[in-house]
C-alpha positions in Angstrom: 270.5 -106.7 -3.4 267.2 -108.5 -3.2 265.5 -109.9 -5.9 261.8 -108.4 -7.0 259.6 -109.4 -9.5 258.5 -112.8 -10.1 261.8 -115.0 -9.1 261.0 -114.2 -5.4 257.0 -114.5 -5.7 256.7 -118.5 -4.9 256.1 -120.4 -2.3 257.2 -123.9 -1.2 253.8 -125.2 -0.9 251.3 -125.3 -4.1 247.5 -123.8 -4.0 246.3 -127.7 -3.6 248.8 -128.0 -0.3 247.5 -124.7 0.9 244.0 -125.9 0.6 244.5 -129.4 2.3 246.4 -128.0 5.1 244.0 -125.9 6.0 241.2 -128.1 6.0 243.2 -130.5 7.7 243.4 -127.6 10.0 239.9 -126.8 10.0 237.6 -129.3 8.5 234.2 -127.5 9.1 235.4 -124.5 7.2 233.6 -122.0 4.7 234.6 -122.2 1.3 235.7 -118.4 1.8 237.3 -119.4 4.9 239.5 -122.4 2.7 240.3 -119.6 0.0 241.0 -116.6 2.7 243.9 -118.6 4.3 245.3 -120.1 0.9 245.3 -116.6 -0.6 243.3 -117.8 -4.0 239.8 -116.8 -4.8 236.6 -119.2 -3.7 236.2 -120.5 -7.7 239.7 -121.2 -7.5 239.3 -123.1 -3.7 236.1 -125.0 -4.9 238.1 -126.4 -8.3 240.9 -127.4 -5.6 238.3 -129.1 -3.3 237.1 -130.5 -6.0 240.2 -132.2 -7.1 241.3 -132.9 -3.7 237.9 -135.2 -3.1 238.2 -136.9 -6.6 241.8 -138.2 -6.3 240.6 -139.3 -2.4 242.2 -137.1 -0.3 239.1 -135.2 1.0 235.3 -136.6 1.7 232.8 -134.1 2.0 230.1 -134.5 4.2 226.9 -132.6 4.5 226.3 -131.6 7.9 222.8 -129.2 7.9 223.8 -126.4 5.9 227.4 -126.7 6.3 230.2 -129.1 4.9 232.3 -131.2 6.8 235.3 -132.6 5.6 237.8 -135.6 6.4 240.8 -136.0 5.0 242.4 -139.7 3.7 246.1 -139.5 6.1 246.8 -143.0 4.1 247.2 -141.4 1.0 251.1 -141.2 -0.9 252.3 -137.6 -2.6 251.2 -137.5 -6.0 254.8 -136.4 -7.3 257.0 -139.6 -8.2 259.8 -138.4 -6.2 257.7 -138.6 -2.5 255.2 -141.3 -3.7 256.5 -143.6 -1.0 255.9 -141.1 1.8 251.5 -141.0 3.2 250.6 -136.9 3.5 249.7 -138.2 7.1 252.7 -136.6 9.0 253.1 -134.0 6.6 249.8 -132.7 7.5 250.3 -133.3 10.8 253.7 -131.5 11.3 251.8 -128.2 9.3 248.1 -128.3 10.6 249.7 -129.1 14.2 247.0 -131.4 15.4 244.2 -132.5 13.8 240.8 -131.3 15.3 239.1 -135.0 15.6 242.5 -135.6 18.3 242.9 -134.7 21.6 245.8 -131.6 22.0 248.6 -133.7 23.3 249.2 -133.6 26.9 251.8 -131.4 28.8 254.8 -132.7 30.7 254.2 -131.1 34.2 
């Protein structure tokens, strides 16, 4: 019999992953679009972005009347346990590709 109730409720990936994957994903996103994909509300997104760009792992950049962010591949996990692995390929393997890259050519 399944489990209900919290036990079964979380994910593998925290609020802060959710965020940075997806602006890895899409780094000219909307604050609502950063909060729509990580299921949290926009305060809670903007407190995360906020984080994010003070521990260095997202610059913002004002582009007009939009932000544009980049995100810092060079940086380690924060948890002790991965701090020897960069978020780099983690990112990569979850956002796919990142838009500043070319899609990767197809063997024909």
């Amino acid at each position: 019999m399944a489990q209900t109730g919290r036990r079964d409720a979380w994910t593998l990936l925290t609020s802060h992953g959710h965020v940075l994957v997806e602006i890895a994903r899409n780094p000219d996103a909307r604050m609502r679009e950063l909060s729509a994909a990580a299921g949290i509300t926009e305060r809670a997104t903007a407190a995360i972005v906020a984080d994010l760009e003070a521990a260095g792992y997202v610059t913002r950049r004002r582009v007009g009347r939009r932000n544009h962010y980049s995100v810092n591949l060079d940086l380690p996990f924060r948890h002790s346990a991965q701090g020897d692995l960069r978020v780099g390929p983690f990112l990569e393997l979850l956002a796919e590709r990142f838009p500043d890259q070319p899609p990767p050519k197809k063997d024909v």
